[in-house]
N, C-alpha and C positions, 0 to 999 in steps of 0.2 A: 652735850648738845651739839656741840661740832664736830663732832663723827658723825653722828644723825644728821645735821645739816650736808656736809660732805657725800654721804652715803645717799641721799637722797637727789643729790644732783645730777643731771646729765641722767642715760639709760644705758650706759655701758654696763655697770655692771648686771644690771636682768641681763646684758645680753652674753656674758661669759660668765653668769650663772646657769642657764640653759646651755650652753656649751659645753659646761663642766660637768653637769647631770647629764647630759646625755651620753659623755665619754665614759663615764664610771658605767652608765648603763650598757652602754656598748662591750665595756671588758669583760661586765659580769654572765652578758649573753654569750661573751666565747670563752669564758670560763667554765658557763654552765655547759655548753655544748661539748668542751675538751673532756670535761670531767665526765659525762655522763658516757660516754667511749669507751672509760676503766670500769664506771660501774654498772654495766648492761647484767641481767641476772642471765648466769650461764646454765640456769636449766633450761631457757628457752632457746627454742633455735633462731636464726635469722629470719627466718618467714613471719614468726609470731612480730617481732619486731617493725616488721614491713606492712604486715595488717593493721599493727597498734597505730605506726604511721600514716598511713592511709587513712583510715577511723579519725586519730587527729582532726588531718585536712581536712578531712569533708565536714567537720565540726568546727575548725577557726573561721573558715570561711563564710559558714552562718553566725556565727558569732561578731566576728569581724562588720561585717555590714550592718546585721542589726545594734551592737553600740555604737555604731558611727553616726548612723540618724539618730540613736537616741542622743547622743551629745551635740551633734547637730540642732536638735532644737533647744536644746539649754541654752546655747549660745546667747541667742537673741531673744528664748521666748518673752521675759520680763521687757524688754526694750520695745519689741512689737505688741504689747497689750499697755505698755506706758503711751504708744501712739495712736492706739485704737481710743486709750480714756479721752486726749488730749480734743478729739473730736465730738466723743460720746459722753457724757455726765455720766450715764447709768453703768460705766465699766468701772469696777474696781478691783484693782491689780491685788489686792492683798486675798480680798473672796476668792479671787481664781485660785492662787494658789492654795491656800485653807482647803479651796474644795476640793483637790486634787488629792489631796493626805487624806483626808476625811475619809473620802472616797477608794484610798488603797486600803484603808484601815478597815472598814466595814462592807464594800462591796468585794474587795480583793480578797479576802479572808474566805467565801464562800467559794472560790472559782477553785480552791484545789481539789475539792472530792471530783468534781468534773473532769481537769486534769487527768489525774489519777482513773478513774473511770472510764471514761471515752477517748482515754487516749492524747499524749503525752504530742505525739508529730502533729494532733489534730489541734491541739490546744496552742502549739505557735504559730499554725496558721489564723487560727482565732486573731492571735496577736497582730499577725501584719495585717489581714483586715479591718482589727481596731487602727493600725494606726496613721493606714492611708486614709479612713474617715477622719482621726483627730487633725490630721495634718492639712484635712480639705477644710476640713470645718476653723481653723485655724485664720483660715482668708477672710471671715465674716466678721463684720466688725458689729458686733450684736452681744449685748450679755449673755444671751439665753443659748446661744449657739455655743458661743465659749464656754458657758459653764457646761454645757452636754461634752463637750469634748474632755474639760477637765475630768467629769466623772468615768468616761470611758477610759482617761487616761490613767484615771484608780483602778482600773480593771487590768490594763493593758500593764501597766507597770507589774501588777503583781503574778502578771501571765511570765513577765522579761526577767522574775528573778526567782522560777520556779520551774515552771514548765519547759526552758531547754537545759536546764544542770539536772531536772527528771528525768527525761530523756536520753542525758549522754550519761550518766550513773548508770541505768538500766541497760542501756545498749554495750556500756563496758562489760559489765558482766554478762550479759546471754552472748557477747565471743570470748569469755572465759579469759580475759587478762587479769592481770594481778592485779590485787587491791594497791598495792603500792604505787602504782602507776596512776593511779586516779591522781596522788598527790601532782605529778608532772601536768599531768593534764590542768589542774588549777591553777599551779602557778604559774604555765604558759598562757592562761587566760588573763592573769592579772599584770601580766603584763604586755599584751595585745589589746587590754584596755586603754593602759597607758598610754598605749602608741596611736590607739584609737583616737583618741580624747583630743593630743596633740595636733593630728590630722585634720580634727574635726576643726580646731578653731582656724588655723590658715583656711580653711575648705569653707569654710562660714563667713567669715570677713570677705571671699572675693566674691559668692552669692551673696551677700548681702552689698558691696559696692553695686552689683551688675543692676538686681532686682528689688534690693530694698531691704527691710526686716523679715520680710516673707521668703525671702532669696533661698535662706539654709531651710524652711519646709520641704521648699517644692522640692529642693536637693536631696532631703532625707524621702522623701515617696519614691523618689526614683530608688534609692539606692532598698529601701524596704521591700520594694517589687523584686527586685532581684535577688534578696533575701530569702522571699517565699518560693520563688525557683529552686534555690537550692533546698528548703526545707521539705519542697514535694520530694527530692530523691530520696529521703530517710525511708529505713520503715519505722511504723511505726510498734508500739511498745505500752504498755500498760502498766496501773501499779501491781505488781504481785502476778499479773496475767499470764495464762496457759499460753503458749506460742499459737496466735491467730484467733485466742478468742477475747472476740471485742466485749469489753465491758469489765474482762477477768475473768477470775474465780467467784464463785457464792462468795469464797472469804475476802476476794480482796474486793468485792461490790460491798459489802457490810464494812471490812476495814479501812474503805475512805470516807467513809462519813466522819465528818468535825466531830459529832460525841465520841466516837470509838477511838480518832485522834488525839483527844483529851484526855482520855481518860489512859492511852499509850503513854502522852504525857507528863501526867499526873503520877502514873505509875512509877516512871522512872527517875530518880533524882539527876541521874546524868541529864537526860531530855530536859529538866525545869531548870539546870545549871546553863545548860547550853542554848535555850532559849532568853533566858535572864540576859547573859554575856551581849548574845547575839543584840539585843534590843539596844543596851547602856554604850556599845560601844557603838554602833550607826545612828542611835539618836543622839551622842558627842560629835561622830562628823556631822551629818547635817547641820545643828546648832554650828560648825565650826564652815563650814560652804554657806551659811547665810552671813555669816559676822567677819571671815576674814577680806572680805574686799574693805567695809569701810573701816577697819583696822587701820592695815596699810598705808590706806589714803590718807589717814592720820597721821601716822607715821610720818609718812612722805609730805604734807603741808596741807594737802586740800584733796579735792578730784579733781582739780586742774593739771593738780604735778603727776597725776597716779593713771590717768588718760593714758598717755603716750605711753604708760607700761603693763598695762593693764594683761595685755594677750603674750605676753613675756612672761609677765609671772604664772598665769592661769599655764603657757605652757613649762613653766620649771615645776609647776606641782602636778604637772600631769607626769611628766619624765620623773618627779620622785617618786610615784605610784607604780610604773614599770619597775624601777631599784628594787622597791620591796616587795614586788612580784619575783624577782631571777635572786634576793637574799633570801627567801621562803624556799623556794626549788631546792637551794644549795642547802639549806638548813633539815630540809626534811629528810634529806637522804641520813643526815648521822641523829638526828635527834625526833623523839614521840614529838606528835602534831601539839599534844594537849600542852607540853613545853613549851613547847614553840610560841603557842597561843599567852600564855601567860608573861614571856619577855614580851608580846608584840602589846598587850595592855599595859605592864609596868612603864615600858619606853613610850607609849601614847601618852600615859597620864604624865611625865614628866616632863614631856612636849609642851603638854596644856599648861604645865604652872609655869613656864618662861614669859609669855604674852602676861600674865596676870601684871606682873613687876616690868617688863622690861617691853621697851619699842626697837623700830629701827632694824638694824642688821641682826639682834641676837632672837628680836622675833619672828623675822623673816625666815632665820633658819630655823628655829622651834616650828614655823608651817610647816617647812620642807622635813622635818623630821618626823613629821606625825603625818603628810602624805606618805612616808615611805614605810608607817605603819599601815596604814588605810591599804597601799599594794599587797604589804606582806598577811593582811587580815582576810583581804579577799578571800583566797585559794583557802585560808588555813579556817576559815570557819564552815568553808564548804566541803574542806576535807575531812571538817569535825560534825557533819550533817549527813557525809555519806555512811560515813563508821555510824554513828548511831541512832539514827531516822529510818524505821524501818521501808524498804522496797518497797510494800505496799502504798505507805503514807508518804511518800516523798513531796509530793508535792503540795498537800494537805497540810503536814507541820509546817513545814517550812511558808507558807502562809500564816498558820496560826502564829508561828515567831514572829510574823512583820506585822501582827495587830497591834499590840502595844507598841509597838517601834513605831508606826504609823501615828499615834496619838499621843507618845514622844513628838514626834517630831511636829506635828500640828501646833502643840504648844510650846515647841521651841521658836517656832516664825514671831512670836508676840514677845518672846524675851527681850528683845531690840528695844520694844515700847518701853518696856517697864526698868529696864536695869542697864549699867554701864558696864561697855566691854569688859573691862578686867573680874567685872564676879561674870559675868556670861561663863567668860572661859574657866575661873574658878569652878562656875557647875560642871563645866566639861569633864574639868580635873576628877572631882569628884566622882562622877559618873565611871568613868574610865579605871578608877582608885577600884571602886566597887567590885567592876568588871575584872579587873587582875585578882582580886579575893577570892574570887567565884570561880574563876580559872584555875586557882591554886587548888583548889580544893579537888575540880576535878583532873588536876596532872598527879594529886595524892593518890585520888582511885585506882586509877590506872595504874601507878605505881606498884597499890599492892593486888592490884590482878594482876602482872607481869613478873611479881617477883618468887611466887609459888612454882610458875615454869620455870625459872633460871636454876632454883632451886634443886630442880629435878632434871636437869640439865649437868 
């Protein structure tokens, strides 16, 4: 108890915590950079290289903005409708959110055959005009206003984690880069998330001194406008779609329908494993971003002691999510994704059982080791969506995976009410336990589709 006491006093150490995660990040970034030097594939030329580049940029930099607003409003959104109830009776902070999941679970689920259909550059415009009306609608201090923005925010959400990874999939391949290069492309996102995140909470604490709790909206509308500037310069792109014709193919207008996705689904036990995985391990984080603030705070004595550290820690687990964004880059070059995926569940679920038993510093770092799974899960379950999600349905499954996930996580918001942190985290474990089973099973597959080439090799 006097290490925990100790450990808890003063905020020095959050603050050469976030120093030390950001150093390790920083070596891993010019690690990854030095390395990737020795291993360029030398059947392409320099030019291919310099396009693959270019393509990049012109994709972090949409990307880059639009998770800055979205973290942006995370910030404060709970804190700014905790202000809205304190004046209004009829606002409740728990509805809001419920309706938001609800809402990606059942209305977001239908937005991919659309996607997929009408067009992939059309559908993140969709997005930034959803989300400069939630963000306006945001200023109203009315239930009925706010819940309309939550539902749109079910829509919008499941536009922000479908419809531009459909888009940069597809556009990778009609310029003909190598699949292997998708993986780069992920893991430089999951860790531009990171850096995103961190950005966002200095970037949100000084709108919010200047303007209040509303301060990081208005911030995020600005920076979302200029998002949509750059998403006009794409072209745009299709599920399955002939070059320039809007809508597709006869086949791929038939193969983004939800049933004919299902039934892709249904058909393939890979698709039902990877949909499975996908669900048990984002409905463990979430369950784990709603229960580790008042963890800690326990930990540390109260929310009196855990105030002053609050934006310290939120940025040390954002810097472990970059870590296991440039550990995944590095790993993918020598080892199969489906590998990879299955250490990054076994090290989650062992993350989760430390908090069950223990507080203080060894679960502070069990967080930090299960954010730098959550970085490394990013890329590598997007890299296990582009391999087996077919072009057509990209954006369509990869919705249908967030339905259950969605209603996961719906009923993980109520776990709080009903059970004490340590079995919370126990189900986490559990979950995550599952998710490496399932994992295993398909790094076997894989295994013995790969081992007939070698063979003949």
């Amino acid at each position: 108890m006097e290490a925990v006491a100790a450990w808890a006093a003063g905020r020095e150490w959050a603050v050469y915590s976030f120093a030390s995660l950001s150093a390790v990040a920083c070596v891993l970034m010019i690690l990854r950079s030095a390395t990737a030097a020795s291993t360029v594939d030398k059947a392409r030329d320099s030019s291919s290289h310099a396009d693959f580049a270019a393509f990049q940029t012109s994709y972090f930099r949409v990307y880059v903005l639009v998770m800055l607003a979205d973290w942006l409003q995370g910030t404060h959104m709970y804190t700014l409708y905790s202000s809205y109830a304190e004046s209004n009776s009829s606002i409740s902070v728990g509805t809001l959110f419920f309706t938001g999941f609800m809402a990606a679970g059942v209305l977001g689920t239908f937005t991919g055959p659309y996607v997929d259909r009408y067009g992939r550059k059309r559908a993140c415009l969709v997005y930034v005009t959803l989300e400069l009306v939630i963000n306006l609608l945001e200023h109203c201090n009315t239930m009925k206003l706010l819940l309309l923005g939550r539902v749109l925010g079910g829509i919008s959400t499941s536009l922000l984690f479908s419809a531009f990874e459909a888009w940069m999939v597809t556009e990778h391949r009609r310029r003909g880069f190598p699949e292997a290069w998708l993986g780069r492309t992920f893991g430089t996102c999951a860790v531009w998330n990171g850096v995103s995140a961190i950005a966002a909470g200095f970037m949100a604490q000084v709108a919010a001194d200047k303007l209040g709790d509303i301060g990081p909206f208005q911030l995020a509308i600005a920076l979302t406008a200029l998002a949509g500037v750059g998403i006009a310069l794409w072209r745009e792109n299709y599920g399955g779609a002939e070059e320039g014709a809007e809508g597709g193919t006869g086949e791929a207008g038939e193969g983004a329908g939800l049933l004919a996705a299902w039934k892709a689904v249904r058909s393939s036990s890979a698709l039902l494993v990877l949909g499975s995985v996908y669900a048990l391990f984002e409905g463990a984080m979430y369950i784990f971003v709603f229960n580790w603030v008042p963890s800690l705070a326990s930990a540390l004595g109260g929310f009196a002691a855990f105030a002053p550290v609050q934006g310290l820690l939120f940025s040390c687990l954002m810097a472990a999510i970059s870590i296991g964004g440039e550990l995944y880059t590095l790993a993918f070059r020598i080892f199969q994704v489906e590998t990879i995926g299955f250490v990054i569940f076994a090290a989650a679920c062992a993350c989760m059982t430390v908090p069950i038993w223990c507080d203080g510093p060894a679960q502070f770092a069990a967080f930090l080791g299960f954010e730098i799974c959550v970085g490394a899960f990013q890329p590598c379950i997007a890299t296990h969506r582009s391999k087996y999600v077919p072009d057509a349905m990209q954006s369509t499954v990869n919705n249908l995976f967030r339905f259950p996930l969605n209603l996961l996580v719906a009923a993980g918001t109520m776990l709080s009410d009903y059970f004490a942190l340590p079995l919370i985290f126990a189900i986490c474990a559990f979950a995550l336990a599952a998710a490496a089973l399932a994992q295993l099973w398909l790094a076997a597959q894989q295994q013995q589709r790969t081992a007939p080439s070698k063979k003949a090799d």
